[in-house]
C-alpha positions as CSV (number, residue, x, y, z in Angstrom):
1,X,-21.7,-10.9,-6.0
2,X,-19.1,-11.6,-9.0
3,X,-20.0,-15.0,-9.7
4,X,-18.5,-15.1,-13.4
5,X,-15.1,-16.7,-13.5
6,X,-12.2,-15.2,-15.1
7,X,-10.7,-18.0,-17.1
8,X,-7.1,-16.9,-16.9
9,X,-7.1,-17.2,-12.8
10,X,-8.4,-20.5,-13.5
11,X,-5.7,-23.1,-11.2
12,X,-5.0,-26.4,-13.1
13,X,-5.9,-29.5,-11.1
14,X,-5.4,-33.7,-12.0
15,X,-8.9,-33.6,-12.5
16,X,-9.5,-29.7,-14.2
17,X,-9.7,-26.9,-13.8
18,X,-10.3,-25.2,-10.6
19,X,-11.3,-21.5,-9.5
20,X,-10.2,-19.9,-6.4
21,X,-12.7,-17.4,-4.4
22,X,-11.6,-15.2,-1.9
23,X,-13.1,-13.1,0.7
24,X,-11.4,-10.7,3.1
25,X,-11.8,-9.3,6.4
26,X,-9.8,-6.8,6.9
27,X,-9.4,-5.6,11.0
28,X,-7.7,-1.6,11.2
29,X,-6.9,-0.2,14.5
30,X,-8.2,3.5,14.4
31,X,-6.3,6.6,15.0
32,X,-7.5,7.7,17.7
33,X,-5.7,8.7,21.5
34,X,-8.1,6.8,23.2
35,X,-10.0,3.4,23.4
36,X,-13.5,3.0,22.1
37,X,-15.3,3.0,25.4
38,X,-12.5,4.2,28.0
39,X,-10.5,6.8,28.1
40,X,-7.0,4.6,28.4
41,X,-4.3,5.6,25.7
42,X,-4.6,3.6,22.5
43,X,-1.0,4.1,21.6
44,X,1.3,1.3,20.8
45,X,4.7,0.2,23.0
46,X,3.7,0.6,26.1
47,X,5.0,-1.9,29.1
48,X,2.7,-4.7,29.4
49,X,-0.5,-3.1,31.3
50,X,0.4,0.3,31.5
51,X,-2.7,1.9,29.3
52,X,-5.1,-0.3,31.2
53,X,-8.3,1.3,32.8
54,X,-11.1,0.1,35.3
55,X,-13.4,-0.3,31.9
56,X,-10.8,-2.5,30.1
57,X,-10.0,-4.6,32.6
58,X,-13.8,-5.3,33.0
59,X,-13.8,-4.7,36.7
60,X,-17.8,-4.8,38.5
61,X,-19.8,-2.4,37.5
62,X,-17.9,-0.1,35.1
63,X,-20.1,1.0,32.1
64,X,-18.4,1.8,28.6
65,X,-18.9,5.4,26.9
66,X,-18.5,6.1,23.6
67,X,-15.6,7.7,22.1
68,X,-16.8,10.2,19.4
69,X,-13.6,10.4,17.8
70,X,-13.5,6.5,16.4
71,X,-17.1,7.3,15.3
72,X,-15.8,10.0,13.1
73,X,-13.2,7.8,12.1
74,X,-15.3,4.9,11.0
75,X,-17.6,7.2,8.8
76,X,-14.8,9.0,7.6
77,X,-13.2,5.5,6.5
78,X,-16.6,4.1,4.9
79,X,-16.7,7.5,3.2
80,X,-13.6,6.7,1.5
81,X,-14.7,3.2,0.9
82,X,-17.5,5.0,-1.3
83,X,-20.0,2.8,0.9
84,X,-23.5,3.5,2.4
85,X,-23.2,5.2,6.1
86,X,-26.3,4.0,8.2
87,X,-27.1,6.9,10.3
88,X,-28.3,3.7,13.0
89,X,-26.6,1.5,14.0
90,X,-26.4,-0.9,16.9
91,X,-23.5,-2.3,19.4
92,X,-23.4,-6.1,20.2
93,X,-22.4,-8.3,22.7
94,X,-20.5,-11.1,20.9
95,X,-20.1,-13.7,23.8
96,X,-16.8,-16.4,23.7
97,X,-14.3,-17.1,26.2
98,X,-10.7,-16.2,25.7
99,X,-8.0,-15.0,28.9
100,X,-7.1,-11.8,27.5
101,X,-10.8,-10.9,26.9
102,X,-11.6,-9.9,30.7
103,X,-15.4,-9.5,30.2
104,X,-16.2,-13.0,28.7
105,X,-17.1,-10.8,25.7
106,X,-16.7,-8.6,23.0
107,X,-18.9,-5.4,22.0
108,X,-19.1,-5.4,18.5
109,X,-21.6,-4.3,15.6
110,X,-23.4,-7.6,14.1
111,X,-26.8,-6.9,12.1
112,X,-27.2,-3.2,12.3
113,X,-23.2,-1.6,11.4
114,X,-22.3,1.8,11.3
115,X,-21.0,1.3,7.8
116,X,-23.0,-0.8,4.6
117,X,-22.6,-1.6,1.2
118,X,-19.8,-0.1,-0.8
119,X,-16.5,-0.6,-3.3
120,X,-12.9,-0.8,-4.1
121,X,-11.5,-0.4,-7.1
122,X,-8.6,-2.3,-7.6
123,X,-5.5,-1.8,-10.9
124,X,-3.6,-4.8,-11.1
125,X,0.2,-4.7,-12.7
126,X,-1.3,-6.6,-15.5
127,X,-3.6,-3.2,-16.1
128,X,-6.8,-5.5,-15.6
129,X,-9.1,-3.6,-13.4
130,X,-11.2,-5.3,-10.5
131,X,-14.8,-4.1,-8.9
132,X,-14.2,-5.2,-4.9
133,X,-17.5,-5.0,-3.1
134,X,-17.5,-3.9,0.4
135,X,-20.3,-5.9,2.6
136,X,-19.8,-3.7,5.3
137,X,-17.4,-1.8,7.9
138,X,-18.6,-2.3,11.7
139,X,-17.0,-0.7,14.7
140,X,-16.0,-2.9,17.5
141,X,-12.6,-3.9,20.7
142,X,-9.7,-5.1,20.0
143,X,-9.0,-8.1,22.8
144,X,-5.7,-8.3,24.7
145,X,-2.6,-10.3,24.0
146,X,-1.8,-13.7,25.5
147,X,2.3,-14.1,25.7
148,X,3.7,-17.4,25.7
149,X,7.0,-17.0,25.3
150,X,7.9,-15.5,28.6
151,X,7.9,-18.4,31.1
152,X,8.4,-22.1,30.9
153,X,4.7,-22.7,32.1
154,X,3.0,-19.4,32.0
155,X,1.1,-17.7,30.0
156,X,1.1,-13.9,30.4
157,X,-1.9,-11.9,29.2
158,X,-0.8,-8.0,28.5
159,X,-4.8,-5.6,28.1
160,X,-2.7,-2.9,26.6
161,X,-4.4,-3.7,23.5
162,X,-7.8,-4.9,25.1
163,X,-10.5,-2.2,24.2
164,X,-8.5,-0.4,21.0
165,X,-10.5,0.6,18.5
166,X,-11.0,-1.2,15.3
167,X,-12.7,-0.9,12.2
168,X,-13.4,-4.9,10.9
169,X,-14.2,-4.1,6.9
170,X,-15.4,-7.0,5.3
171,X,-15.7,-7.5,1.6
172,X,-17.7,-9.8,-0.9
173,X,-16.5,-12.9,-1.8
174,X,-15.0,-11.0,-5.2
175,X,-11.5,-12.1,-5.3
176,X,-10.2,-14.8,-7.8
177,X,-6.6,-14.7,-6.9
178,X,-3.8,-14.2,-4.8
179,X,-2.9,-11.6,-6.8
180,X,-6.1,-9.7,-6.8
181,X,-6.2,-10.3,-2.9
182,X,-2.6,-8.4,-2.4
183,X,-3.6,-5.7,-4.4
184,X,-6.9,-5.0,-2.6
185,X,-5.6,-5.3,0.7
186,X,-2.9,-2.7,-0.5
187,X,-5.7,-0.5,-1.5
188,X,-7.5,-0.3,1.6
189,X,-4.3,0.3,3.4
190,X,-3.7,2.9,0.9
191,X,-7.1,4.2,1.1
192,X,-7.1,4.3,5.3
193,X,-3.3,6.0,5.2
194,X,-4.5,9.1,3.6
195,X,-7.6,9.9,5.5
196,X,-5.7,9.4,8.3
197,X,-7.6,6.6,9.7
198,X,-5.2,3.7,10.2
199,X,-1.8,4.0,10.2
200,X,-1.6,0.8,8.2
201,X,1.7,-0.5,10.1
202,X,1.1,-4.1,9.9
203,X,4.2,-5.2,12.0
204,X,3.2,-3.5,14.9
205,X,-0.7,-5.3,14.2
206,X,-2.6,-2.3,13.6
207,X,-3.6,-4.0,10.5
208,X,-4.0,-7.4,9.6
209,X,-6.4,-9.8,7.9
210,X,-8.5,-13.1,8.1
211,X,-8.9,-14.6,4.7
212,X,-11.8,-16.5,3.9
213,X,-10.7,-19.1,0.8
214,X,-13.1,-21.5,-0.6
215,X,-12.3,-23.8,-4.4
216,X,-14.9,-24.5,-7.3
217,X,-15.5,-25.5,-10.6
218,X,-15.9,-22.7,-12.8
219,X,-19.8,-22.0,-12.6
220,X,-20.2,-24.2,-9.8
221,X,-21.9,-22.8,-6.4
222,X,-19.7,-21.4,-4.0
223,X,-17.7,-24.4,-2.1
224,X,-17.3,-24.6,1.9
225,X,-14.5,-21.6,3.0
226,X,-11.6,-22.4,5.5
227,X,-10.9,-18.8,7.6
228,X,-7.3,-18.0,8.0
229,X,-6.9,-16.0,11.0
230,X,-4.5,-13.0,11.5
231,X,-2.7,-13.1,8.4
232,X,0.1,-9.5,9.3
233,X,1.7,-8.9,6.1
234,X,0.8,-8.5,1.9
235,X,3.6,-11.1,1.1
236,X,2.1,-13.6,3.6
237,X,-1.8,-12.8,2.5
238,X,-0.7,-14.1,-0.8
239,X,1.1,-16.9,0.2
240,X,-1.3,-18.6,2.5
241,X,-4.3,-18.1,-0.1
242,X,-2.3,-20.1,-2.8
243,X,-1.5,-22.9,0.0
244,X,-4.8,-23.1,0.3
245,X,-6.3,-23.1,-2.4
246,X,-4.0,-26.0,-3.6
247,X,-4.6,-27.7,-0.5
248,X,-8.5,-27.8,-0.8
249,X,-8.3,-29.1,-4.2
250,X,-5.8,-31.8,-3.4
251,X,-8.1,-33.0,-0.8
252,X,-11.8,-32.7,-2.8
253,X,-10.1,-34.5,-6.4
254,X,-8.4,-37.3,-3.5
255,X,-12.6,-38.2,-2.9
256,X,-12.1,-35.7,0.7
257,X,-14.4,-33.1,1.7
258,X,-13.2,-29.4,2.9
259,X,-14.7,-29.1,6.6
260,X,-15.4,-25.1,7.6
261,X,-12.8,-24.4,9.9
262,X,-9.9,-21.7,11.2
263,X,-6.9,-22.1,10.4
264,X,-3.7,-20.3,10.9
265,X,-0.5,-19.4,8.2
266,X,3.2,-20.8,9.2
267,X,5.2,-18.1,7.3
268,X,8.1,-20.0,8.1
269,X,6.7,-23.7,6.9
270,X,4.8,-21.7,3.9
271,X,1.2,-23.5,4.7
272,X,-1.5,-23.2,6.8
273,X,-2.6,-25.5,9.4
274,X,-6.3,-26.3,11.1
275,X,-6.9,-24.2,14.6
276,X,-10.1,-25.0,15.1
277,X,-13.5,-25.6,14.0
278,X,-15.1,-22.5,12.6
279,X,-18.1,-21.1,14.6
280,X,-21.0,-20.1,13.3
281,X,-22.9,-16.5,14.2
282,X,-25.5,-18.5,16.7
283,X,-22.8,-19.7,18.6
284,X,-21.5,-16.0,19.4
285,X,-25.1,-15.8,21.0
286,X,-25.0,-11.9,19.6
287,X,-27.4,-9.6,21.2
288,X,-27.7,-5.7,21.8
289,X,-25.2,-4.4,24.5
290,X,-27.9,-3.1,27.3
291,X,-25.1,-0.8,28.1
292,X,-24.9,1.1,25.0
293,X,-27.7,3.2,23.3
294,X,-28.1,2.9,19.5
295,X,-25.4,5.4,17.7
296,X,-27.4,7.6,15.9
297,X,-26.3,11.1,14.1
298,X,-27.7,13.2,11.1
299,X,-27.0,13.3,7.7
300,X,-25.9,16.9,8.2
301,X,-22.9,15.2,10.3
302,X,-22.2,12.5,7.5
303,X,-22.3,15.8,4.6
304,X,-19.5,18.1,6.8
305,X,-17.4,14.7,7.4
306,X,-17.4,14.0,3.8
307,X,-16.8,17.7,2.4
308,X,-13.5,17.5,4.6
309,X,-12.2,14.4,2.8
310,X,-8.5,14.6,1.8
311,X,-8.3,13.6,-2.4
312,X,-8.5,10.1,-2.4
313,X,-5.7,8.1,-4.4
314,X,-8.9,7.3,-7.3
315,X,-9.4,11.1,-7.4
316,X,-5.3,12.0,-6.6
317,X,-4.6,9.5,-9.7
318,X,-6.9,10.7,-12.0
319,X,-5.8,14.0,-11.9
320,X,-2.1,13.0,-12.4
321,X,-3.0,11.5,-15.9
322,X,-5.0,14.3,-16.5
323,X,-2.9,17.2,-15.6
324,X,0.4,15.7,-15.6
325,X,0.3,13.7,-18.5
326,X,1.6,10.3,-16.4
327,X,1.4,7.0,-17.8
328,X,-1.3,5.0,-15.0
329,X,1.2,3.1,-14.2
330,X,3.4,6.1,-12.8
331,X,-0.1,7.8,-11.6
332,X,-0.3,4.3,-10.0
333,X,3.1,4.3,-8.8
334,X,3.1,7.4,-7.4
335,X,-0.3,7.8,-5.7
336,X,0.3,4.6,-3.4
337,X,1.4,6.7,-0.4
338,X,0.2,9.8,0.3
339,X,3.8,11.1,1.2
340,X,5.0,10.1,-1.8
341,X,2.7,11.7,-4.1
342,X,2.9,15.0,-2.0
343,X,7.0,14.7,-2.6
344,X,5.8,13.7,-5.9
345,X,3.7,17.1,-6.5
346,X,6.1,19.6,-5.1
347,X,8.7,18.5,-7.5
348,X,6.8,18.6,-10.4
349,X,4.9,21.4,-9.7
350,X,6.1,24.1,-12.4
351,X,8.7,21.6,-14.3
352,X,8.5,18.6,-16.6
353,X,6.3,16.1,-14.9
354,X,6.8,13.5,-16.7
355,X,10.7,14.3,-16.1
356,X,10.1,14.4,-12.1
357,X,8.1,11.2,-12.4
358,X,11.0,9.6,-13.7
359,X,13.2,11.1,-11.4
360,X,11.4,10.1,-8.0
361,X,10.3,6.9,-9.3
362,X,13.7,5.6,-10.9
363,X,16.7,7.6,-8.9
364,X,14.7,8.1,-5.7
365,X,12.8,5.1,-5.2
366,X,16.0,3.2,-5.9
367,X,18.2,4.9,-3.1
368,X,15.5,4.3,-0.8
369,X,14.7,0.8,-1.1
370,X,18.7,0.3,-1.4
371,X,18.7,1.7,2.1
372,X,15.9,0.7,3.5
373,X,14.3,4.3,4.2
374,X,10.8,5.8,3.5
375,X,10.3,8.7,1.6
376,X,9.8,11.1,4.8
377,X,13.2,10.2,5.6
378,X,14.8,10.8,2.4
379,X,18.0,12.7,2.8
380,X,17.4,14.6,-0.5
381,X,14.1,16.6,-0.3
382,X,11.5,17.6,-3.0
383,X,13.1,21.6,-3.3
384,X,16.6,20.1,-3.9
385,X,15.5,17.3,-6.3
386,X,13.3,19.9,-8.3
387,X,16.8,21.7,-8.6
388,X,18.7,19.4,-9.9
389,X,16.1,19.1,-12.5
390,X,15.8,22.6,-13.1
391,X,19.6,22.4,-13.8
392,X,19.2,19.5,-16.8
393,X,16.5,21.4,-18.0
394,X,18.3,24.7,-18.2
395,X,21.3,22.7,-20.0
396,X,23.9,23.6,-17.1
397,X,24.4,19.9,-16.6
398,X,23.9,16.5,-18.7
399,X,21.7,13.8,-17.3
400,X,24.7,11.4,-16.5
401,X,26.3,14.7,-13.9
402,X,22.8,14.8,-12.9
403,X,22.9,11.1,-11.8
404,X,26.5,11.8,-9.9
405,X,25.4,15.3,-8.3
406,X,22.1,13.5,-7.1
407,X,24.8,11.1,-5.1
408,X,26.7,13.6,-3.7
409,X,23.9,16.0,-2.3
410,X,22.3,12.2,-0.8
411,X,25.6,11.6,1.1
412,X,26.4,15.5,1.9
413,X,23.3,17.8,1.7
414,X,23.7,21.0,0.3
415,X,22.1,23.2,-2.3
416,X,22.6,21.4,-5.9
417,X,23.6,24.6,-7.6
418,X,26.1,25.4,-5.1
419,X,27.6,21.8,-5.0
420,X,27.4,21.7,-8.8
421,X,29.3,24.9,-9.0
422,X,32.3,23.6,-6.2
423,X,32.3,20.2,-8.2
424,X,33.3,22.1,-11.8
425,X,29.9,20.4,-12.7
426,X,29.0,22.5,-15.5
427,X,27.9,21.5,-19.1
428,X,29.9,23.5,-21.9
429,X,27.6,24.6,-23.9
430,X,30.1,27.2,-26.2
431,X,29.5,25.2,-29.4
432,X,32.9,26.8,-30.3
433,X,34.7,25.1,-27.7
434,X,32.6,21.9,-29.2
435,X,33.4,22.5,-32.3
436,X,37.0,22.5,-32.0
437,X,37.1,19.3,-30.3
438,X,35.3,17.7,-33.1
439,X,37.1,18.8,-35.9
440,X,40.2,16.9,-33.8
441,X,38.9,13.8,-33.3
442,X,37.4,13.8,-36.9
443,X,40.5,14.5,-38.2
444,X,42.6,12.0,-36.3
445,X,40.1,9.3,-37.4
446,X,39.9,9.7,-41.2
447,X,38.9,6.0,-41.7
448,X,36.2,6.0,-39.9
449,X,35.2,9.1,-40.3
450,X,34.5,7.5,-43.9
451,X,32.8,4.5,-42.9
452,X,29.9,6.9,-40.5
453,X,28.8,8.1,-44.2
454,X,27.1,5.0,-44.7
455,X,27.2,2.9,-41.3
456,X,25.2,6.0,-39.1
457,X,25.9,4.3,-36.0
458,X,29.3,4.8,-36.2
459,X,28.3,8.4,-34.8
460,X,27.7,7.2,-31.4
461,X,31.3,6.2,-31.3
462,X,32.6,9.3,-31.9
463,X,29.9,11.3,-29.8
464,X,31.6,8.8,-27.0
465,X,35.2,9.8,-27.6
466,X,34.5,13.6,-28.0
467,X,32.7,13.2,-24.4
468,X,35.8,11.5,-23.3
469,X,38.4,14.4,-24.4
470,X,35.6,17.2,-22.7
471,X,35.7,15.2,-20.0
472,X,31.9,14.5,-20.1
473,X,30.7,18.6,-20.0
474,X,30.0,18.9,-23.1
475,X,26.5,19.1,-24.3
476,X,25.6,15.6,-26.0
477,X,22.5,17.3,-28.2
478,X,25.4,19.5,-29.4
479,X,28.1,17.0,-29.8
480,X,25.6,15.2,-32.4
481,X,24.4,17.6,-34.3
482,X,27.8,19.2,-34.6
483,X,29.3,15.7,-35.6
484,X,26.4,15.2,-38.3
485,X,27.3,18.3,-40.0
486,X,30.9,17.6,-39.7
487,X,30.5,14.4,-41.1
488,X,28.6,15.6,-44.1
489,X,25.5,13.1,-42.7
């Protein structure tokens, strides 16, 4: 366990200093068609009740099955989680009442998971790296949803859900900030996205998080944890762990104590508010589901699952600093989502990449968080942005009619040469034609002309007006070196 503080996470109290510790569990629906033990779709948006089967609605006598498919998943995902897989593992019954759990319980993985020990390494912006340890990743049903908001006295309980497959992957109390929370939980969602495992979408619920915060004195023992349940988005993780952890220290340095309990985040107030008492594992009354045999495969299964790994963002990133040269914070940038680095790839395949790096993390990023659209849905794809690079490279156009033909082909599609060509986009590059235009604006501007000769900035003026009387095609590198030579510099 990281027990050693890191002095610069350190919150200030009335009383001292304080250290936050944070530990997550992380709940990921799996990709899958169907449920764990029935064969009812899994897929979200259905009417209320309409992927519901005899199993899921816990109706006398029917028996789960396994579904093979989540079990690949899981070991797949604890693969890419660099964690131990336990080729043994064991499904429990974890008992509680709830209306939209119809069996009075919940089969679940408690002491013997399908996934152990592994870790997550997490790059913050600050460039300060941070060793996550995973305690485990265990297999067990989603329950169904209770709606409230339907009837003036009514709840409604809707078992599409009831039965999904999810993957609960818990980490070590490792976190010492907000921050470093975010940034993990991005990673796992990052991790999960390209194996294919979770699609990540927390609106729709597929992923969210309980966070487990708990205050100390630096070098203290660990202090009592408050769980906040169901946290659904990055931005709210972060928020609800610095409530808290302001909260708790309010309370202790006021002479209070911090009682173990749930609680749940009001994105709208900002804070977090008690639910209830938190229950301990005894009062689950876990034991072994007599309806389920121990999963149990070979190594041999483990070893083909894990030689058909995609390249991990670790791996994807490393090999973009290597090969491409990248900065790690473009590697970083890029490697987030595996659609981006593949759009990523194919444009820089063959060309400049630390050119195309700038290109789809400055110009393309931009239009798409401007309007609101993903990278698969990017009206410019990677072929016609790797053209209008290979035209700057080539010199046919300058970066600025690069930035305005990037606009047009966004708005109207097209093949950049051929809308460069129909737009008179074209760089003069007949140092002639150059030539002739300098030797005019030299001449009409003796005086300063003088002054460039010892104020060399004064160059950049007249680079600007000879642009100007070219009408902005003529080639800038040119342009300067023409003017130095003019100007005797």
């Amino acid at each position: 366990m990281n027990v050693h503080a890191r002095p610069s996470k350190l919150l200030k109290g009335a009383t001292g200093d304080w250290e936050v510790v944070v530990g997550m569990e992380i709940h990921a629906q799996v990709v899958s068609q169907a449920k764990l033990f029935s064969g009812a779709s899994a897929a979200f948006g259905a009417p209320p009740n309409a992927h519901v089967s005899l199993v899921d609605a816990a109706m006398p006598g029917m028996l789960p099955v396994i579904n093979e498919e989540c079990v690949r998943q899981a070991i797949r995902s604890g693969l890419g989680l660099k964690a131990r897989i336990n080729l043994r593992s064991v499904f429990d019954r974890k008992n509680y009442f709830y209306p939209d759990l119809p069996q009075g319980y919940q089969i679940s993985q408690y002491k013997s998971p399908i996934v152990g020990e592994g870790e997550v390494v997490v790059q913050l912006e600050s460039g300060e790296v941070v060793r996550v340890g995973i305690e485990r990743l265990h297999l067990e049903q989603d329950a169904g949803k209770s709606v409230h908001d339907q009837h003036p006295s009514m709840s409604y309980v809707d078992l599409n859900r009831s039965g999904v497959a999810l993957m609960e992957i818990v980490s070590k109390p490792d976190l010492r900030s907000s921050d470093e929370a975010k940034a993990f939980v991005a990673k796992v969602r990052s991790i999960l996205r390209y194996l294919g495992t979770c699609d990540g979408n927390m609106e729709e619920g597929s992923l969210r998080a309980d966070v487990n915060v708990s205050v100390r004195r630096p070098g203290e023992d660990l202090g009592t944890r408050c769980e906040i349940k169901n946290v659904n988005s990055i931005r709210f993780i972060g928020q609800a762990i610095d409530y808290e952890a302001r909260r708790q220290i309010e309370v202790i340095e006021d002479g209070g104590t911090i009682d173990q309990e749930t609680r749940l985040f009001d994105p709208g107030r900002g804070e977090t508010r008690s639910m209830r008492s938190k229950e301990e594992a005894h009062d689950y009354r876990y034991f072994p589901d007599p309806d389920l045999l121990p999963l149990e495969f070979t190594q041999a299964y483990v070893d083909e699952l894990a030689a058909q790994l995609p390249e991990l963002p670790d791996e994807k990133k490393a090999r973009f600093v290597s090969v491409f040269g990248l900065s790690d914070y473009d590697a970083d940038v890029l490697v987030a989502e595996r659609g981006i680095a593949d759009y990523y790839e194919a444009v820089a395949t063959g060309r400049d990449p630390k050119l195309a790096a700038n290109w789809v993390i400055n110009d393309l990023f931009g239009r798409l968080n401007k309007e609101g659209k993903d990278v698969a849905s990017a009206p410019i794809g990677p072929s016609q942005l790797g053209t209008i690079i290979d035209l700057i490279t080539e010199g046919t156009i300058s970066g600025k009619m690069a930035k305005d033909l990037f606009e047009i082909v966004w708005a109207e599609g097209g093949d950049p040469r051929t809308v460069a060509e129909d737009h008179g986009m074209k760089q003069v590059t007949d140092v002639g034609a150059i030539e002739r235009v300098v030797a005019e604006i030299v001449a009409a501007n003796p005086d300063k002309a003088e002054q460039a000769k010892s104020n060399p900035k004064l160059v950049g003026w007249f680079v600007g007006q000879v642009m100007k009387a070219s009408g902005g095609k003529a080639n800038p590198q040119a342009v300067n070196e023409l003017l130095k030579s003019k100007l005797g510099m």
